[in-house]
C-alpha positions as CSV (number, residue, x, y, z in Angstrom):
1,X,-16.5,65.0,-192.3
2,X,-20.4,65.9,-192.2
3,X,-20.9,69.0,-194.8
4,X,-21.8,71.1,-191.3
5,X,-18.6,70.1,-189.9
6,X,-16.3,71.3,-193.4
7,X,-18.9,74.6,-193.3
8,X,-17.8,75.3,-189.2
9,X,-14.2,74.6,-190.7
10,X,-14.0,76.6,-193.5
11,X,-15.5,79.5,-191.5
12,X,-13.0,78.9,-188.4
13,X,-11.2,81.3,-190.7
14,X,-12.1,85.0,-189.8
15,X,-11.2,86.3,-193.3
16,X,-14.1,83.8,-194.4
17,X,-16.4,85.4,-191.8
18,X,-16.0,88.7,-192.9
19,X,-16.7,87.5,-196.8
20,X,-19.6,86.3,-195.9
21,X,-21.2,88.7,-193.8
22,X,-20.7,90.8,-196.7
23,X,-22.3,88.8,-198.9
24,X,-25.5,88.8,-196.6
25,X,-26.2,92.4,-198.0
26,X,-26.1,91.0,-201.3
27,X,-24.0,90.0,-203.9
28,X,-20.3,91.0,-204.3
29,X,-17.6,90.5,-207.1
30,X,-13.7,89.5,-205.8
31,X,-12.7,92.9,-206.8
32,X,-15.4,94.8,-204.3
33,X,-14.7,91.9,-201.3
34,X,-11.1,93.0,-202.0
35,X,-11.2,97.0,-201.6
36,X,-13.0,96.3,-198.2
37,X,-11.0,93.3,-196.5
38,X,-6.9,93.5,-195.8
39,X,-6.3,91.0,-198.5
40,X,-5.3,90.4,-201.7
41,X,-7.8,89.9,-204.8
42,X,-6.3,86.3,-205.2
43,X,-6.4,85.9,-201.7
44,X,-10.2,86.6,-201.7
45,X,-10.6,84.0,-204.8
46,X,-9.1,81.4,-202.3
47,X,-11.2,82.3,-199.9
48,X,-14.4,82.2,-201.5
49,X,-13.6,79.0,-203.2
50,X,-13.8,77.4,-200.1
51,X,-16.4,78.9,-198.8
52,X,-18.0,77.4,-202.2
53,X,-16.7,74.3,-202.0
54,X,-18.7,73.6,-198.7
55,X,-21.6,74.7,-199.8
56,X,-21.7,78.6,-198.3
57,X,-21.4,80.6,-201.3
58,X,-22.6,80.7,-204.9
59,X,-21.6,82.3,-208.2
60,X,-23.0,83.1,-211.0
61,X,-21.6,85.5,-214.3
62,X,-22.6,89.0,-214.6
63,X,-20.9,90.1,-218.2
64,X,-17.1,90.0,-217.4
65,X,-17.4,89.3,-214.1
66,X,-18.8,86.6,-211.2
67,X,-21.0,87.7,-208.5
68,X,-20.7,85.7,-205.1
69,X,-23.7,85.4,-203.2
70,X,-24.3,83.5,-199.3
71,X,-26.3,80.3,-200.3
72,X,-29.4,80.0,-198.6
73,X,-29.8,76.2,-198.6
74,X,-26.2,76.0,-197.3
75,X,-26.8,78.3,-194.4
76,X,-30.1,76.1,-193.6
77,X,-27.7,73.3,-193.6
78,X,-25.4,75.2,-191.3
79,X,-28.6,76.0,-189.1
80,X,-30.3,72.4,-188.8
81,X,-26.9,71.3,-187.4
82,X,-27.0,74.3,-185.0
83,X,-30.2,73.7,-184.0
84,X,-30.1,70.0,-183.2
85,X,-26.7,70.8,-181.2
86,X,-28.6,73.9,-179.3
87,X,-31.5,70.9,-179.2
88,X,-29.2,68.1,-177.7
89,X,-27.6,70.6,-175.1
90,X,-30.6,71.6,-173.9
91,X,-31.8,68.0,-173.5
92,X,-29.2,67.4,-171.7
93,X,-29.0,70.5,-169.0
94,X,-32.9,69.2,-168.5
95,X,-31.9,65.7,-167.3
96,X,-29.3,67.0,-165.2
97,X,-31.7,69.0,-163.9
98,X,-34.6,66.4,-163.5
99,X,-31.6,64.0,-162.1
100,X,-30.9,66.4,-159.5
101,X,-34.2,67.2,-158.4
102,X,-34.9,63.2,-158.2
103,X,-31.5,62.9,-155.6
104,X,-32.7,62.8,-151.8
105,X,-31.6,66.0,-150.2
106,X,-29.5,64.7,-147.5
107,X,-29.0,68.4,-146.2
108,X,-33.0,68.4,-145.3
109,X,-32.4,65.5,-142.6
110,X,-29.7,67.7,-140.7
């Protein structure tokens, strides 16, 4: 599995999503994802250790706690695969569409 492929997996989860939309605005410790989201603290932990594991989040210490922050070569990551599927799809609608154009109209000689 490509690391875009785990990072479209891991956030195929909707509770992920919402982490890291939150995280967009800046960073967040478990306890401040937790009071906003319908899960647990641990639950939140779980979640963002995925979301770390592919490559989506970071952490760092702040005294007692760990801030969680959206990692911005991950997302890029994320994005180039994006991009080169919107890319390929595109190609792709533009040779059917040259294709077609080439076919004789047979509806011209009726």
């Amino acid at each position: 599995m490509t690391n875009a492929t785990a990072m479209l997996t891991a956030l195929g989860d909707p509770t992920r999503q919402a982490i890291l939309e939150r995280l967009t605005d800046g960073p967040l410790a478990v306890g401040q994802l937790a009071d906003v989201l319908p899960v647990s603290r641990p639950a939140v932990s779980q979640h963002l250790k995925v979301l770390k594991d592919v490559g989506l989040v970071t952490d760092r210490q702040d005294g007692t706690r760990r801030l969680y922050s959206v990692d911005p070569d991950g997302l890029a990551v994320l994005r180039a695969h994006l991009d080169g599927f919107w890319e390929r799809s595109l190609a792709a609608f533009q040779q059917h569409a040259n294709q077609d154009r080439e076919r004789p109209d047979h509806d011209r000689d009726n």
